[in-house]
LUMKEPA-806545 format. One record per residue (C-alpha): residue number from 1; x, y, z. Coordinates in Angstrom, 1 decimal. Last residue first. Layout:
{n->NUM | X->X | Y->Y | Z->Z} .
...
//
This chain:
{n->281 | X->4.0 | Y->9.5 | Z->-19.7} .
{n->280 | X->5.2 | Y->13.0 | Z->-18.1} .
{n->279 | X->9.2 | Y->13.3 | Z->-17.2} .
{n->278 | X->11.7 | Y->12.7 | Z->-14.7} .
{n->277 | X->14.7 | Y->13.6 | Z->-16.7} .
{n->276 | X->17.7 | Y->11.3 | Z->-15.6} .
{n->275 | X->20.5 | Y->13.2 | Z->-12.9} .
{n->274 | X->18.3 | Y->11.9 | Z->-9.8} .
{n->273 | X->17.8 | Y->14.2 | Z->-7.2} .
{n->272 | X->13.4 | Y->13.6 | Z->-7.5} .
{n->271 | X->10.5 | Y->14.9 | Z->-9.2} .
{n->270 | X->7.9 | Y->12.4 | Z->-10.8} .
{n->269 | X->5.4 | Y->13.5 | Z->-13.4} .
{n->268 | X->2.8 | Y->11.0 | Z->-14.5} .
{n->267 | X->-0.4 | Y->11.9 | Z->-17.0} .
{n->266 | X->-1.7 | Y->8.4 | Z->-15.6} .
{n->265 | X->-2.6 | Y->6.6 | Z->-12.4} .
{n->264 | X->-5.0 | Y->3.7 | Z->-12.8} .
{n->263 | X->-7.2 | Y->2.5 | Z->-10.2} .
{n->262 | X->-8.9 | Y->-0.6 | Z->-10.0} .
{n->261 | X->-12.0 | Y->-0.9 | Z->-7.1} .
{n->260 | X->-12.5 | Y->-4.4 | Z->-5.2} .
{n->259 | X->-15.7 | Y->-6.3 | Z->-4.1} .
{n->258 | X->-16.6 | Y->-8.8 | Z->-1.7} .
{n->257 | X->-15.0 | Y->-12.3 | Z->-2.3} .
{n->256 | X->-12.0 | Y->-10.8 | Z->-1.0} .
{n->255 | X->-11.9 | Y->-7.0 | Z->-0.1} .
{n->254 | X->-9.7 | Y->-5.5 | Z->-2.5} .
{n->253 | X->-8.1 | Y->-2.4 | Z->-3.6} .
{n->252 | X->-5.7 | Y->-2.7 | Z->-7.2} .
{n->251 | X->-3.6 | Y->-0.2 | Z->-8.7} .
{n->250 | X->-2.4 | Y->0.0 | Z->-12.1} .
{n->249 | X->0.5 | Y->2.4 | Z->-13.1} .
{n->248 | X->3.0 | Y->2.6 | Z->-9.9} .
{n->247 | X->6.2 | Y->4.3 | Z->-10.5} .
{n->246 | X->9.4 | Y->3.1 | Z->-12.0} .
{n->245 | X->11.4 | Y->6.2 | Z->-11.8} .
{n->244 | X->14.5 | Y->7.4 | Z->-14.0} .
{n->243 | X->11.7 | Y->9.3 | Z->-16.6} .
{n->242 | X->8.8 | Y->8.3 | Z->-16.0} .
{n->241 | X->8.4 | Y->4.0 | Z->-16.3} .
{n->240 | X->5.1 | Y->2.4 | Z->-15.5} .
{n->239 | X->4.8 | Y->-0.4 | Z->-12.7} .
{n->238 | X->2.4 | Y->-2.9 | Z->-11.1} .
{n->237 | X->0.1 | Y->-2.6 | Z->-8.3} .
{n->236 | X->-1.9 | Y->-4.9 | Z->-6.0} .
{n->235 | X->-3.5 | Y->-4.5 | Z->-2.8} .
{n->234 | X->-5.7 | Y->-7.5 | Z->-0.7} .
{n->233 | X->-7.7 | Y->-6.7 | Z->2.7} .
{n->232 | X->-9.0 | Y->-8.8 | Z->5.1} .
{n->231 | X->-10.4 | Y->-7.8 | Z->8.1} .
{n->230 | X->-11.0 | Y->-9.1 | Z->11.3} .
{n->229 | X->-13.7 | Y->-7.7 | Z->14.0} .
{n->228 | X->-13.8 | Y->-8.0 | Z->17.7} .
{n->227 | X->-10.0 | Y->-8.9 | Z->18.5} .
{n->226 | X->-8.8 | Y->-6.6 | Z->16.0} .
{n->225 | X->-7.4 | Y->-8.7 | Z->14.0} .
{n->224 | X->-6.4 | Y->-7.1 | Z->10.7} .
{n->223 | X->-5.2 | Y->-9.6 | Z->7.9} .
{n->222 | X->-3.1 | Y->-8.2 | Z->4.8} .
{n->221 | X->-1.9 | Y->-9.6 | Z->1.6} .
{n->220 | X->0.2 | Y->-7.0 | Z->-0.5} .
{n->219 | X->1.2 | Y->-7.4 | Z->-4.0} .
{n->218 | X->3.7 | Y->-6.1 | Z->-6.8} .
{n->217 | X->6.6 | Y->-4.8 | Z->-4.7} .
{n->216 | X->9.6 | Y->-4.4 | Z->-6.7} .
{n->215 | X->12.5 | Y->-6.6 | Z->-6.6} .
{n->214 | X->15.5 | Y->-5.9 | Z->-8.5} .
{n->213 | X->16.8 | Y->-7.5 | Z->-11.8} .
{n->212 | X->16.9 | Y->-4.6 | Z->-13.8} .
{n->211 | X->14.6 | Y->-5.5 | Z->-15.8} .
{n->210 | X->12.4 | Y->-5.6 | Z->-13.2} .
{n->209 | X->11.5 | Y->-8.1 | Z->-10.4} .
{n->208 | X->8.4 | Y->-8.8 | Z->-8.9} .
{n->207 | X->7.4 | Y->-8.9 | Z->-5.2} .
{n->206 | X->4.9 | Y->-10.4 | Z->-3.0} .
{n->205 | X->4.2 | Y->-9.2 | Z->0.6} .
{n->204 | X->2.1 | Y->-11.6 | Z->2.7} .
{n->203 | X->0.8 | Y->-9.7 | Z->5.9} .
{n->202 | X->-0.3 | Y->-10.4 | Z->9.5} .
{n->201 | X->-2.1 | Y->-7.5 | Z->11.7} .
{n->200 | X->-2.7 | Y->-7.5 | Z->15.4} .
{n->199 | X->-4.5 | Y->-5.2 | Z->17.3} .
{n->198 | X->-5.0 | Y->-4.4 | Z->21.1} .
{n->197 | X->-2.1 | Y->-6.5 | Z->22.9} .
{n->196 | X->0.2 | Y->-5.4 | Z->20.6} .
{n->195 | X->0.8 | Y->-7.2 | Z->17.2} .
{n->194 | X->2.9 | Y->-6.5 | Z->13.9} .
{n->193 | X->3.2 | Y->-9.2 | Z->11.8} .
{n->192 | X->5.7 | Y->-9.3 | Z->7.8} .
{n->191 | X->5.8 | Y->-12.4 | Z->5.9} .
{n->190 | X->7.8 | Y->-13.5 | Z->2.9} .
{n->189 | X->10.3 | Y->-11.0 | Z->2.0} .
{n->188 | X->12.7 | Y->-12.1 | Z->-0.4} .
{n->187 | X->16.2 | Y->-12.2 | Z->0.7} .
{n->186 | X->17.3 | Y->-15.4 | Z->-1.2} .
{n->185 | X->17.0 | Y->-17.9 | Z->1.9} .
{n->184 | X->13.7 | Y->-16.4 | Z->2.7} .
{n->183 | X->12.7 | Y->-14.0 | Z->4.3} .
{n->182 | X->10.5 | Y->-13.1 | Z->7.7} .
{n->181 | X->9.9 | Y->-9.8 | Z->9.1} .
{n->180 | X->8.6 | Y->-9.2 | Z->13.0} .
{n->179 | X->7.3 | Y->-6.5 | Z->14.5} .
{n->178 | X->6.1 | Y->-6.6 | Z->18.8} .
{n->177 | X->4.6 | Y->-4.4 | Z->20.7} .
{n->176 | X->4.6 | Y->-4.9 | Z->24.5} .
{n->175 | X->7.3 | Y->-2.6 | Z->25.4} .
{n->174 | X->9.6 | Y->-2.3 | Z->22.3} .
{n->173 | X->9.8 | Y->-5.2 | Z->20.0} .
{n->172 | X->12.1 | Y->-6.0 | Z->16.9} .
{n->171 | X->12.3 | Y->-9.5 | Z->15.4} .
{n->170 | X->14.4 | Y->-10.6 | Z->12.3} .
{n->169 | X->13.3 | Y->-14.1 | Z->11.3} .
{n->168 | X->15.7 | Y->-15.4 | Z->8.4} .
{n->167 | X->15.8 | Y->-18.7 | Z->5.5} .
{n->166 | X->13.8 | Y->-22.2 | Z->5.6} .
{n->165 | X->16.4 | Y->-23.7 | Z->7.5} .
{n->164 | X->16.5 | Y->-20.9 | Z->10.4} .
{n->163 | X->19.0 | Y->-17.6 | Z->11.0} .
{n->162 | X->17.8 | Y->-15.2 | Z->13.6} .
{n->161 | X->18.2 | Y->-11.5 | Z->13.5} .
{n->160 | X->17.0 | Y->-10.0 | Z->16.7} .
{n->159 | X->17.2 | Y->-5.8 | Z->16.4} .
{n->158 | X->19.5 | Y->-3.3 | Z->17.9} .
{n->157 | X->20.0 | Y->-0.2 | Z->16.3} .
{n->156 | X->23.6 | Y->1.6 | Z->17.2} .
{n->155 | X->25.2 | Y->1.4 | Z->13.2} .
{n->154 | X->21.7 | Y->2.2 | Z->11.8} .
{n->153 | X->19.5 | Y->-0.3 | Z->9.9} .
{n->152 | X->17.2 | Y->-0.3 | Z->7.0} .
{n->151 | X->15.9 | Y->-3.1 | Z->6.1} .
{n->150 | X->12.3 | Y->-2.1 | Z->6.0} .
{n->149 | X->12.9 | Y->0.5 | Z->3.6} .
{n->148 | X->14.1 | Y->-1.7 | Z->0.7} .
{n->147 | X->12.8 | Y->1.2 | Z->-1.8} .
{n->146 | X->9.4 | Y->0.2 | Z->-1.1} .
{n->145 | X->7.4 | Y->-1.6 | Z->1.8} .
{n->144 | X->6.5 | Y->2.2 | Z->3.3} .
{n->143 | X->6.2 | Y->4.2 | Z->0.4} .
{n->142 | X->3.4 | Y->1.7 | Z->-1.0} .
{n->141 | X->1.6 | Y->0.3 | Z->1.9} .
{n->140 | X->1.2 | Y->4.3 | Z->2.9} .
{n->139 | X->0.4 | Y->5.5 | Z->-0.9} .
{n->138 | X->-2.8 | Y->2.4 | Z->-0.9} .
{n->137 | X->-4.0 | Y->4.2 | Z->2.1} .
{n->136 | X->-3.7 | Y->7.9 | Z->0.6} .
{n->135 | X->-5.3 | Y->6.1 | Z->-2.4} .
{n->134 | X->-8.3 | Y->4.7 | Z->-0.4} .
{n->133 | X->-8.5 | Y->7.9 | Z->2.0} .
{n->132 | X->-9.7 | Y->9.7 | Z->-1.0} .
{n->131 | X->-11.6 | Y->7.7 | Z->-3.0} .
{n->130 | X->-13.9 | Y->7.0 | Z->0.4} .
{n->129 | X->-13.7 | Y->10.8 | Z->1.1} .
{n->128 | X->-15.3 | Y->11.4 | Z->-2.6} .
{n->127 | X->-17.4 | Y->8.4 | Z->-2.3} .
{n->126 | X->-18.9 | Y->9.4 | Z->0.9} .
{n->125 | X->-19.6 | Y->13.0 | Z->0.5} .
{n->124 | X->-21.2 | Y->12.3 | Z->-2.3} .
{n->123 | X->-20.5 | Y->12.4 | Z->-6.3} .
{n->122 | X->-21.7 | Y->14.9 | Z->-9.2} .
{n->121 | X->-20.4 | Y->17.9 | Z->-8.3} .
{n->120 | X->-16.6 | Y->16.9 | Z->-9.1} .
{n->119 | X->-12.8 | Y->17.9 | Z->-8.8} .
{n->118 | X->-11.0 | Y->15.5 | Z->-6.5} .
{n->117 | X->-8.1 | Y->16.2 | Z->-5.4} .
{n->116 | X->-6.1 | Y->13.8 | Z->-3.6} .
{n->115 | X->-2.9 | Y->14.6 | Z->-1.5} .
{n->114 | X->-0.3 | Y->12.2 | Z->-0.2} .
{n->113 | X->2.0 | Y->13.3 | Z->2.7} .
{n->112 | X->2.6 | Y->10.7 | Z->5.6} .
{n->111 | X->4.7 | Y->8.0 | Z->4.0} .
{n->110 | X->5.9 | Y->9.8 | Z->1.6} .
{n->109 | X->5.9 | Y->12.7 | Z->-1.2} .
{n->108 | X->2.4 | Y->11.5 | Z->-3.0} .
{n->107 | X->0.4 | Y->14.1 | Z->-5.3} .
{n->106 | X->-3.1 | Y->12.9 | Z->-6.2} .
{n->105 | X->-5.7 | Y->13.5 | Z->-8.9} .
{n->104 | X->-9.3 | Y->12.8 | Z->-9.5} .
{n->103 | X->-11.6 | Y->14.2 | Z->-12.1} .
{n->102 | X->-15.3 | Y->12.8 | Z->-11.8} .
{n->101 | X->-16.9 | Y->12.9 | Z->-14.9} .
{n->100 | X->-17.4 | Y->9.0 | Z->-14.8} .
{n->99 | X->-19.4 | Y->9.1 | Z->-11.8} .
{n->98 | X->-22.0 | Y->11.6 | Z->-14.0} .
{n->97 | X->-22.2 | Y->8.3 | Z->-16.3} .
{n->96 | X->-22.6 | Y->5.9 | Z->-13.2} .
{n->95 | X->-25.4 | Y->8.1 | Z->-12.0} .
{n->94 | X->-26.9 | Y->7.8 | Z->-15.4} .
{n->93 | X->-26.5 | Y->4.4 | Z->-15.9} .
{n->92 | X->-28.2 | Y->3.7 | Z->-12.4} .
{n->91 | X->-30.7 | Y->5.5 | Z->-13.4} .
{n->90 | X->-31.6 | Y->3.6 | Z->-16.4} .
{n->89 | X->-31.2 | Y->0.8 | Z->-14.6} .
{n->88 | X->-27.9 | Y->-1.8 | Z->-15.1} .
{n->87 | X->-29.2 | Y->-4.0 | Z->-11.9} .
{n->86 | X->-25.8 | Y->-3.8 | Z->-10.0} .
{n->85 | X->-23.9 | Y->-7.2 | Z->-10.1} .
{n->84 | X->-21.0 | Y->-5.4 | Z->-7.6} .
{n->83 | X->-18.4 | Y->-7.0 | Z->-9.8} .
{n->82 | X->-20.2 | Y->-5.3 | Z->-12.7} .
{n->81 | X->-20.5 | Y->-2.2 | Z->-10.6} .
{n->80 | X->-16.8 | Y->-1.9 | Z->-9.9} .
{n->79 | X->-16.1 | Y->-2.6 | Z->-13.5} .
{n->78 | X->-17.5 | Y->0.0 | Z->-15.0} .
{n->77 | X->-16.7 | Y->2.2 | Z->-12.5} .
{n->76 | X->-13.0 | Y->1.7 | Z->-13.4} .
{n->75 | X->-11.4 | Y->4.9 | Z->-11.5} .
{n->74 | X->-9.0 | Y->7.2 | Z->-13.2} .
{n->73 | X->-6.2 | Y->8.8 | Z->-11.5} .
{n->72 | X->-4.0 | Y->11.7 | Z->-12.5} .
{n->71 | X->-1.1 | Y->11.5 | Z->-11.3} .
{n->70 | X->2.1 | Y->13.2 | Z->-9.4} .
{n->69 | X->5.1 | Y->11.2 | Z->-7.5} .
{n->68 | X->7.2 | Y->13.3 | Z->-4.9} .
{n->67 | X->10.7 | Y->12.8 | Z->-4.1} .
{n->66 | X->11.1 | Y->9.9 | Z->-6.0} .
{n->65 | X->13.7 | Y->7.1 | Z->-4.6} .
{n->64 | X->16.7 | Y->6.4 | Z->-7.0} .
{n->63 | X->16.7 | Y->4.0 | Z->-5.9} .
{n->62 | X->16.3 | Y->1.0 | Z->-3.7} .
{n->61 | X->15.1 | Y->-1.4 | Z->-6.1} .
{n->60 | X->15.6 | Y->-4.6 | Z->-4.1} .
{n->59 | X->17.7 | Y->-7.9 | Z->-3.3} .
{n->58 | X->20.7 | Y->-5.3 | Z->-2.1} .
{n->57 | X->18.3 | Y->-4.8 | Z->1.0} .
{n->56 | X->18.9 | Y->-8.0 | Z->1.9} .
{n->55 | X->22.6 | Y->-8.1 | Z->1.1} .
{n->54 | X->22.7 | Y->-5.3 | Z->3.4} .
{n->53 | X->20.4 | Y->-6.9 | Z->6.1} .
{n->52 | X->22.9 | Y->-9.7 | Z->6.0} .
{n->51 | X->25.9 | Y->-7.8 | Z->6.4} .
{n->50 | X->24.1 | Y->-6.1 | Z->9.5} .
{n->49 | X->23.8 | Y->-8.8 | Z->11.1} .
{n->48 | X->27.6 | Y->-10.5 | Z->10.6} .
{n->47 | X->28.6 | Y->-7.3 | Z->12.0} .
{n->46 | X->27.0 | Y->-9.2 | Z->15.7} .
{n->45 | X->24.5 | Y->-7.1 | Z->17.4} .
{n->44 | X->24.6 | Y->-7.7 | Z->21.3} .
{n->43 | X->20.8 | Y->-7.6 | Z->22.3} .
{n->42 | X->19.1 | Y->-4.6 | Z->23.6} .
{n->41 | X->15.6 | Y->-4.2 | Z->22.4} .
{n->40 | X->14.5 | Y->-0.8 | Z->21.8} .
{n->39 | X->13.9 | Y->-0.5 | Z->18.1} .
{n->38 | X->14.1 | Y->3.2 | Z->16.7} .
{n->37 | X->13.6 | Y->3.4 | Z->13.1} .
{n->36 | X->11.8 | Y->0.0 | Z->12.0} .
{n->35 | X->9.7 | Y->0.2 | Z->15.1} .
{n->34 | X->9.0 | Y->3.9 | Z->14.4} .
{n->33 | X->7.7 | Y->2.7 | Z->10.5} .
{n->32 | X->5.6 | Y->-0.3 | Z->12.0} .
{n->31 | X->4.0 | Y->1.9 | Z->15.1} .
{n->30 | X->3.3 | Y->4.7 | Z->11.4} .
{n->29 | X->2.0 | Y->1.3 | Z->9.2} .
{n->28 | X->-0.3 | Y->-0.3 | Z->12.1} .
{n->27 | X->-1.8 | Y->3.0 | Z->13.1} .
{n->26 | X->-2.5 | Y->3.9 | Z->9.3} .
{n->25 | X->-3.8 | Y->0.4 | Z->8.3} .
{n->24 | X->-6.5 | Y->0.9 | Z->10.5} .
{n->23 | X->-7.7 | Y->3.7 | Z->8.5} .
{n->22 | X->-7.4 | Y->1.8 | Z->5.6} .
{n->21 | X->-9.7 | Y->-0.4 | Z->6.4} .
{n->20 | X->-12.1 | Y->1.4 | Z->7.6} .
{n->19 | X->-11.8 | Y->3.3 | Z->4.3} .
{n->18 | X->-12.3 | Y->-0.1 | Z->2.7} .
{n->17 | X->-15.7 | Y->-0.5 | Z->4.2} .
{n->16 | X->-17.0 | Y->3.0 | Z->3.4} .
{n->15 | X->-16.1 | Y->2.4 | Z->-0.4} .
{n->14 | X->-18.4 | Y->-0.8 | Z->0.0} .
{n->13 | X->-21.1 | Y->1.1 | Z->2.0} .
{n->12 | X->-21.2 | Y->4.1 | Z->-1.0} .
{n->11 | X->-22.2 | Y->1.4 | Z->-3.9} .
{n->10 | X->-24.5 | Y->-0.4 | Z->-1.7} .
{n->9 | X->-26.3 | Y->2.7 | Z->-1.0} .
{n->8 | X->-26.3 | Y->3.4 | Z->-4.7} .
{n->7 | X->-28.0 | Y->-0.3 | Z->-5.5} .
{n->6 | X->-30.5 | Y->0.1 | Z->-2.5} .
{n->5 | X->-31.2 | Y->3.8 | Z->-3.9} .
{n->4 | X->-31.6 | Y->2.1 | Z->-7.7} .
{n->3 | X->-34.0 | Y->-0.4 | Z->-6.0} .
{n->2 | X->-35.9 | Y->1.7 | Z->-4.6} .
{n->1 | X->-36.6 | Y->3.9 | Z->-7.5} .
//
């Protein structure tokens, strides 16, 4: 009986761990999203600029853009306790059984809007809000470094675009906070930081390309300083098709070398301007 409460409190830390994560993810990605919106520097911005973050944007799938994406979501316990090497008890296979039952769902419209329901008697406090806040986490990455949002400029914003060998640094900083995106000579995002003299946070995008030839993301590689503490935290995704959208299907949250938990979203209906039906799977 020990053991098995051990196992289950092990279980309910690791969700814990990533919704720290993710909660520090939240500051980083809304101070990224106003950076990208409203940069203050004042430089003299040449047209040449903004032709390059136009073909930039150009590199990826920039619509049409769902208004709001809605799932059902399945959890892989099974897997999350064999990469947790939990002792297969007989109560530990009945909790995991009653885990199963657990119906989850989630509605995402942006950035800032993504609802999970979660319909069960048979898990704690702690997973349900750990669930939780891990796919309205994983929604943030997703609406924020999609749809070529990042290289969206306005005729009066000001940002530093600098041309090097290896490809383009474009730098944006108000006060003392400071965002910067690297590509390479094709477009492709390579690195994204964000640092102010609290936090700091360096990530490795990756990207795929569909049949359409445009970049989606696929990956997203993050490091949290937070002078005290780092993190590391590791998301990947790939796509299903609904209608006119490419949506995610398979979602992955990791810790490295720690533990992760693989989502998949099914039963998809996505509603958005386009003319295409946006159907279910």
């Amino acid at each position: 009986m020990v053991a098995e409460k051990e196992a289950w409190y092990r279980v309910e830390m690791s969700i814990r761990c990533v919704l720290v994560s993710r909660s520090q993810h939240v500051a980083m990605v809304s101070v990224l999203l106003a950076m990208t919106c409203d940069a203050k520097v004042v430089l003299a911005q040449s047209a040449n600029d903004f032709k390059t973050m136009e073909k930039a944007r150009s590199m990826y799938l920039t619509d049409p853009v769902p208004s709001s994406i809605s799932c059902g979501v399945t959890l892989d316990w099974d897997g999350f306790f064999q990469r947790m090497k939990i002792e297969p008890t007989e109560g530990i296979k009945a909790r995991l059984e009653k885990l199963k039952t657990i119906k989850i769902s989630v509605v995402s419209r942006d950035v800032e809007h993504t609802e999970v329901q979660i319909d069960s008697d048979n898990a704690l406090n702690g997973v349900t809000d750990g669930v939780r806040q891990q796919l309205q986490g994983f929604f943030k990455i997703y609406w924020s470094q999609s749809y070529g949002r990042l290289f969206v400029v306005k005729p009066d914003d000001h940002f530093e675009l600098t041309t090097r060998p290896e490809g383009y640094l474009i730098q944006e900083h108000t006060g003392s906070t400071k965002v910067a995106i690297e590509m390479n000579k094709s477009y492709l995002m390579t690195r994204t930081s964000f640092e102010t003299p609290q936090m700091s946070a360096v990530a490795t995008p990756g990207f795929i390309a569909g049949k359409d030839g445009l970049l989606r993301l696929s990956s997203f590689d993050e490091t949290i300083d937070m002078g005290s503490s780092k993190m590391v935290l590791n998301l990947k995704l790939d796509y299903q098709r609904v209608g006119a959208y490419d949506i995610p299907q398979h979602v992955s949250v990791a810790l490295p070398g720690a533990f992760s938990f693989d989502y998949t979203l099914g039963g998809c209906e996505v509603k958005g301007d386009s003319a295409a039906p946006a159907l279910k799977n």
